[in-house]
C-alpha positions as CSV (number, residue, x, y, z in Angstrom):
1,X,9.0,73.3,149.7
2,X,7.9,75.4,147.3
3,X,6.6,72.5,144.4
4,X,4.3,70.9,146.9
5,X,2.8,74.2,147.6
6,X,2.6,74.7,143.6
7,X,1.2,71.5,143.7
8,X,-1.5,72.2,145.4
9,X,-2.1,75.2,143.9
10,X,-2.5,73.6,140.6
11,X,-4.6,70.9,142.0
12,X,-7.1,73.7,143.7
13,X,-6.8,75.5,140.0
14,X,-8.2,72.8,138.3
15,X,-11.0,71.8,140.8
16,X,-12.6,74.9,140.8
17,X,-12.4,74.9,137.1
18,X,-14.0,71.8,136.3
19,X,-16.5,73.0,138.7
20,X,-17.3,76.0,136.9
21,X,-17.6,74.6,133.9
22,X,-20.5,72.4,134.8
23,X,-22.2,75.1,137.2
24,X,-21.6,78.7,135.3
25,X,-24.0,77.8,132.6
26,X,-26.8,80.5,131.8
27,X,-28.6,77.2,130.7
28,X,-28.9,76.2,134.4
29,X,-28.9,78.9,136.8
30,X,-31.2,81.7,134.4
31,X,-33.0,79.4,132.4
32,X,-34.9,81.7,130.1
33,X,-37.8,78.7,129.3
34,X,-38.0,78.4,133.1
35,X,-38.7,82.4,133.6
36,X,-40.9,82.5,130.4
37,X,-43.1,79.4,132.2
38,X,-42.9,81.1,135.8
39,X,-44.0,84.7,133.9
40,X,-47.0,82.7,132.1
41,X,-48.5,81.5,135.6
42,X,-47.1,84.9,137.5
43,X,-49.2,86.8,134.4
44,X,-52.4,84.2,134.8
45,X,-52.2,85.2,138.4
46,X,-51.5,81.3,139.1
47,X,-49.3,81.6,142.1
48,X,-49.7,78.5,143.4
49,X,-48.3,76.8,140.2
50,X,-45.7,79.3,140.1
51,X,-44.6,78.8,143.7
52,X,-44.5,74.4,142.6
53,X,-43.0,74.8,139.4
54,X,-40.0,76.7,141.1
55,X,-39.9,74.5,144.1
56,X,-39.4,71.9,141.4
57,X,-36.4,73.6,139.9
58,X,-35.5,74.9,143.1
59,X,-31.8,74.4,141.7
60,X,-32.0,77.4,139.7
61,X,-31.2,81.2,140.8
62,X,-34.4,82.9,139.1
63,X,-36.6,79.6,141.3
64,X,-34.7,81.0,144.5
65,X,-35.8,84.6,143.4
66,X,-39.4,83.8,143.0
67,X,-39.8,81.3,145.7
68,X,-38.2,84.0,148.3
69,X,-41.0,86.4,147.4
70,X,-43.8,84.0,147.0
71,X,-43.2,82.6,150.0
72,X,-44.1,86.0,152.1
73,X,-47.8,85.6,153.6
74,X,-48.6,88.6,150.8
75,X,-46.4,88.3,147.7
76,X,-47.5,91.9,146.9
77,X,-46.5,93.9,149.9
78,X,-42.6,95.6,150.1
79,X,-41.2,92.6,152.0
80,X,-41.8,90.4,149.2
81,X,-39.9,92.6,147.1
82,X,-36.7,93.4,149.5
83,X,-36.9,89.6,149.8
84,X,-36.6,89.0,146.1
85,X,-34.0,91.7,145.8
86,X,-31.7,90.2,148.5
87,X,-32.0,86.5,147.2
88,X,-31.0,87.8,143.7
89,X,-28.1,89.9,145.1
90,X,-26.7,86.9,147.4
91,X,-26.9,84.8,144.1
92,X,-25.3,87.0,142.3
93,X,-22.5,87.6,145.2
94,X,-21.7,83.8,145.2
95,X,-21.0,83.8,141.7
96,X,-18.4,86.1,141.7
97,X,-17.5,84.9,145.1
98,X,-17.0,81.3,143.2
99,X,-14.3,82.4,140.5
100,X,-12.7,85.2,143.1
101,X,-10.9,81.9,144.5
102,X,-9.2,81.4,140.9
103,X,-8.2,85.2,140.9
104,X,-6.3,84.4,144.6
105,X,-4.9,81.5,143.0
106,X,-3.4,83.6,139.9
107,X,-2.3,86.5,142.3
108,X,-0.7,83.8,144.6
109,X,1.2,81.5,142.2
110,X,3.5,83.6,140.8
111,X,4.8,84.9,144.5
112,X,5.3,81.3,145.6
113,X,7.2,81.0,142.3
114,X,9.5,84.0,143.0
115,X,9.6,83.0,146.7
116,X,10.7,79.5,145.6
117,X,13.5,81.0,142.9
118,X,15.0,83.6,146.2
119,X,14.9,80.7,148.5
120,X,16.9,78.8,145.9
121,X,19.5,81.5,144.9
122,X,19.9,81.8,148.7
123,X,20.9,77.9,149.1
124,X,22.8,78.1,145.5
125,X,25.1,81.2,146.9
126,X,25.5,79.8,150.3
127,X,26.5,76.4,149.5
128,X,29.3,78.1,146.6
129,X,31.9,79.5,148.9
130,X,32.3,76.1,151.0
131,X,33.7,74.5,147.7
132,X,36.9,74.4,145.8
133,X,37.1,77.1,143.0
134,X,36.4,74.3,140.5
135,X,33.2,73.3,141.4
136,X,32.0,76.5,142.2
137,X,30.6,77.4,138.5
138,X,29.1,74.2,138.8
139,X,26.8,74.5,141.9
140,X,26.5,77.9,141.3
141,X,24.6,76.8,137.7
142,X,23.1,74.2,139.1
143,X,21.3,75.6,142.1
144,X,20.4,78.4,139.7
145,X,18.6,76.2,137.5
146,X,17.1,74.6,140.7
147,X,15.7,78.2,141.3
148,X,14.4,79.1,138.0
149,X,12.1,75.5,138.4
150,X,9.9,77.5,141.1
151,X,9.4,80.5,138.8
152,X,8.3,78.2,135.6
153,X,5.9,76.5,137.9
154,X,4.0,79.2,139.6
155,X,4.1,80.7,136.0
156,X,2.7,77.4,134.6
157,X,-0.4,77.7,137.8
158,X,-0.9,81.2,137.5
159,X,-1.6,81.5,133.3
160,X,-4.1,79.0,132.7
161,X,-5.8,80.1,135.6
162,X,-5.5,83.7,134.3
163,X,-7.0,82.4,131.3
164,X,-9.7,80.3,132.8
165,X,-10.3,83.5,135.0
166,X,-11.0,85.9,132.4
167,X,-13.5,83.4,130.4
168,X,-15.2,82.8,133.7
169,X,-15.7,86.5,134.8
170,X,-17.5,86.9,131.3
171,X,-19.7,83.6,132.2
172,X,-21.0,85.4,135.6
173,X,-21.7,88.9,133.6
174,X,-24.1,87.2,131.5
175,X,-25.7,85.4,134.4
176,X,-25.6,89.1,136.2
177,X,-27.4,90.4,133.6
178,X,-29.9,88.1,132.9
179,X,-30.4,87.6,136.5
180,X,-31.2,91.3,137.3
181,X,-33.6,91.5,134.0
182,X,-35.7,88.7,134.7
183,X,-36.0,89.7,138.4
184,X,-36.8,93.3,137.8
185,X,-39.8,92.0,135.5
186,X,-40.6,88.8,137.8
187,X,-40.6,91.4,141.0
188,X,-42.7,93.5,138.7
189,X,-44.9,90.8,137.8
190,X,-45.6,89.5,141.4
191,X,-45.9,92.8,142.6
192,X,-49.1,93.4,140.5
193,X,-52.5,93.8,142.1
């Protein structure tokens, strides 16, 4: 019962990792040629270009950022800015939403591990007084070993995924931080009169 559920664990494990390895790229979500562009026409007062260029790389968090304040009928009042703010927070939210689903997976494994080794000891110790004295030791071993199989493979999920985790959680602080420097100056930049 328990390998089919540490199956699926591992196959969820690797999804999301392959998925964050294409997606958390600062190269693609915080572009910093795409914010320098966006600052030239924000700085030229060229909102209109500003407003296509992002729509064109609307696949990108600092495009969400700018298009959610330039598309307020005045870029320059307050709304503009709380609008801006909130896209860049929700952004930044899914990220660490995104890899939160591998830190459930780490915290999970193990436990269906050890739930798998108690359920096993149970069924190794139950079955061993039915027997002859003889074969006791012998499905006593055996349905320890049995056991021990559910703790190696939650271990086996939960490491790599502890690994992948950490190197992730890094990934998202550099997109953080870019992210809130280049709004804080785009907001500033829109904001101008």
């Amino acid at each position: 019962m328990v390998v089919p559920v540490a199956a699926v664990t591992t196959v969820a494990a690797v999804a999301i990792i392959i998925y964050d390895l294409m997606m958390l790229k600062v190269s693609k979500l915080a572009p910093r040629p795409l914010y320098d562009e966006v600052m030239r026409k924000l700085e030229t007062r060229d909102l209109t270009a500003a407003k296509t260029l992002c729509q064109q790389k609307s696949n990108t968090i600092i495009a969400k950022i700018v298009l959610s304040g330039l598309d307020r009928k005045n870029p320059m009042d307050e709304a503009s800015r709380e609008a801006m703010e909130n896209t860049a927070r929700v952004e930044v939210t899914n990220l660490w939403q995104n890899i939160s689903y591998l830190s459930d997976i780490v915290a999970i494994s193990p436990l269906l591990g050890l739930l798998g080794t108690v359920l096993g000891m149970i069924q190794a110790f139950h079955a061993v007084p039915l027997q002859s004295a003889s074969l006791k030791t012998t499905l006593l071993a055996a349905g320890i070993s049995k056991a021990m199989v559910a703790t190696a493979s939650g271990l086996i999920v939960a490491i790599p995924a502890l690994i992948a985790y950490s190197y992730f959680r890094g990934q998202v602080q550099v997109i953080t931080n870019m992210i809130e420097m280049y709004s804080a100056d785009l907001i500033k930049e829109i904001q101008k009169r």
